[in-house]
TILUMNU-990723 format. One record per residue (C-alpha): residue number from 1; residue in one letter; chain; x, y, z. Coordinates in Angstrom, 2 decimals, padded with zeros to 5 digits. Example, Ala and Ser with C-alpha at 12.3 -4.5 7.8 and 13.67 -1.06 7.14 Angstrom:
# residues 2
+-----+----+----+---------+---------+---------+
|   i | aa | ch |       X |       Y |       Z |
+-----+----+----+---------+---------+---------+
|   1 |  A |  A |  012.30 | -004.50 |  007.80 |
|   2 |  S |  A |  013.67 | -001.06 |  007.14 |
+-----+----+----+---------+---------+---------+
***
This chain:
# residues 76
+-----+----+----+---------+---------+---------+
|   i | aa | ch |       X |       Y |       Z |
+-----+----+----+---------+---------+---------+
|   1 |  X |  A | -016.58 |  024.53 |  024.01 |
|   2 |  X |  A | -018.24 |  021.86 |  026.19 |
|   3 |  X |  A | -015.66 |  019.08 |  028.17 |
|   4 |  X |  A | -016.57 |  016.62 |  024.78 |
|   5 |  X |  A | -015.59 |  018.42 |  022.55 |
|   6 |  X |  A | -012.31 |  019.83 |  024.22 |
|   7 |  X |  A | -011.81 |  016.19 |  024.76 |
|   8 |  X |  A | -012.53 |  015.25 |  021.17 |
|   9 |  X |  A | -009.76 |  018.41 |  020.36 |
|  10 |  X |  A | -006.85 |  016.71 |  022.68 |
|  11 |  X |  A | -007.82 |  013.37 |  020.72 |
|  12 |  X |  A | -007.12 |  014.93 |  017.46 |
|  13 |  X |  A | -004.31 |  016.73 |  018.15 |
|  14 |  X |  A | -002.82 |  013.06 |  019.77 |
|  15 |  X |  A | -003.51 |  011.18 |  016.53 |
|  16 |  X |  A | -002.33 |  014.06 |  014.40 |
|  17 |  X |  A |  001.32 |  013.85 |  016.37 |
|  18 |  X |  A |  001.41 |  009.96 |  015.58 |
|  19 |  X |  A |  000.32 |  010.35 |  011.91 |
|  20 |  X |  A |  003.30 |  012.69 |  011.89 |
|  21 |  X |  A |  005.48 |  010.36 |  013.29 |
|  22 |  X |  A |  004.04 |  007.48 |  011.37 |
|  23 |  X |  A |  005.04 |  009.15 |  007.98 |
|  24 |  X |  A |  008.64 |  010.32 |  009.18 |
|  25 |  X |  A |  009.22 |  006.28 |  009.93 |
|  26 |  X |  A |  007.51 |  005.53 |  006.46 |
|  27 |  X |  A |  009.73 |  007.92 |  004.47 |
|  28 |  X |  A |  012.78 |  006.85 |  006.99 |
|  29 |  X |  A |  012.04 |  002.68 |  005.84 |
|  30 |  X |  A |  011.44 |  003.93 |  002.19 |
|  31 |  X |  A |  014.80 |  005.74 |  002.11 |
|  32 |  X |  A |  016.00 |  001.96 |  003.78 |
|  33 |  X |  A |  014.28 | -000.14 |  001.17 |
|  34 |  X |  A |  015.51 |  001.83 | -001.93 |
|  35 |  X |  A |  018.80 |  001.57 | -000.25 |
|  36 |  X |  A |  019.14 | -002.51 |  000.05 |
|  37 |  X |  A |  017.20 | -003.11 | -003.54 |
|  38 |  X |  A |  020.27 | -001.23 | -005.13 |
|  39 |  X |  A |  022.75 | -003.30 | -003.02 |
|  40 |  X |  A |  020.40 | -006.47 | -003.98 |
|  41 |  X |  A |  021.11 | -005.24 | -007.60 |
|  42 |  X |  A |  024.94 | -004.70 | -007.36 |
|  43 |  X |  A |  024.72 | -008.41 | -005.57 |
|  44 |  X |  A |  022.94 | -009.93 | -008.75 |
|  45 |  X |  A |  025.37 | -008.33 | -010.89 |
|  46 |  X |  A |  028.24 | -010.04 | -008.75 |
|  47 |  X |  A |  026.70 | -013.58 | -008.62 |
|  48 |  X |  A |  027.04 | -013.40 | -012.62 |
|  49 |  X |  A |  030.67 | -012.80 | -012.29 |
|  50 |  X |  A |  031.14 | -015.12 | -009.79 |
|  51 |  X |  A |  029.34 | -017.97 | -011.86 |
|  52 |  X |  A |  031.35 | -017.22 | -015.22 |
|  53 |  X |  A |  034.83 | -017.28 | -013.33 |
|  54 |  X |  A |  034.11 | -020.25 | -011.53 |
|  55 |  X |  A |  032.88 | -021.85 | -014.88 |
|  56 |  X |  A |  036.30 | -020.54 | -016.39 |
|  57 |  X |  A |  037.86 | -022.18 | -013.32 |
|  58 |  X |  A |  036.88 | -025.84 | -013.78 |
|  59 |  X |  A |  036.97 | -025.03 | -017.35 |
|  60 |  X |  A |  040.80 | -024.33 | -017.19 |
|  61 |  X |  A |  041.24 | -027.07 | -014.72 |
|  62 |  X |  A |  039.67 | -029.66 | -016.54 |
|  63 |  X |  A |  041.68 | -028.71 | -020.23 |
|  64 |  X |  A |  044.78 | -029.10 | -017.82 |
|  65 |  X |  A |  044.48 | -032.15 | -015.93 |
|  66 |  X |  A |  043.94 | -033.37 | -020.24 |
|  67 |  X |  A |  047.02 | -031.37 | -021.26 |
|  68 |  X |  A |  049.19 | -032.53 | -018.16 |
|  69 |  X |  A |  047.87 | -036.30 | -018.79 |
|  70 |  X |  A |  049.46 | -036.12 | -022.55 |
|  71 |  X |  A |  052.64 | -034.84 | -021.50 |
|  72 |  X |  A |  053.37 | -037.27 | -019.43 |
|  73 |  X |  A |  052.80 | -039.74 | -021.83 |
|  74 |  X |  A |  054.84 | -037.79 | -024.35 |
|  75 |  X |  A |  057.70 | -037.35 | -021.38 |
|  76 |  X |  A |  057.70 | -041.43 | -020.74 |
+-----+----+----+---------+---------+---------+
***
């Protein structure tokens, strides 16, 4: 082997190690990703709940400031 192509070896063997390490952190931020769409998912499901209760809320709210207005007209 001449000094090139020992050269052209070490080169290889350098971008082989950071393709190996480029995948590991791929896989590692795939693993990551999968990880926050699920809680993104659970969160979705939550912002539902939240919206129906606090549409219950003033619902329930509104039917007794009515019902609390006619009996104290009843009361007088």
């Amino acid at each position: 082997m001449t000094a090139a192509d020992t050269e052209h070896a070490e080169r290889i063997a350098i971008l082989e190690t950071k393709v190996d390490a480029l995948t590991a952190s791929v896989d590692k931020l795939s693993t990551q990703v999968e990880t926050l769409v699920a809680l993104f998912q659970q969160a979705k499901g939550a912002r539902w709940v939240l919206m129906v209760a606090a549409g219950l809320g003033g619902y329930l709210a509104g039917k007794g400031a009515m019902l609390s207005a006619w009996v104290g007209t009843v009361a007088r």
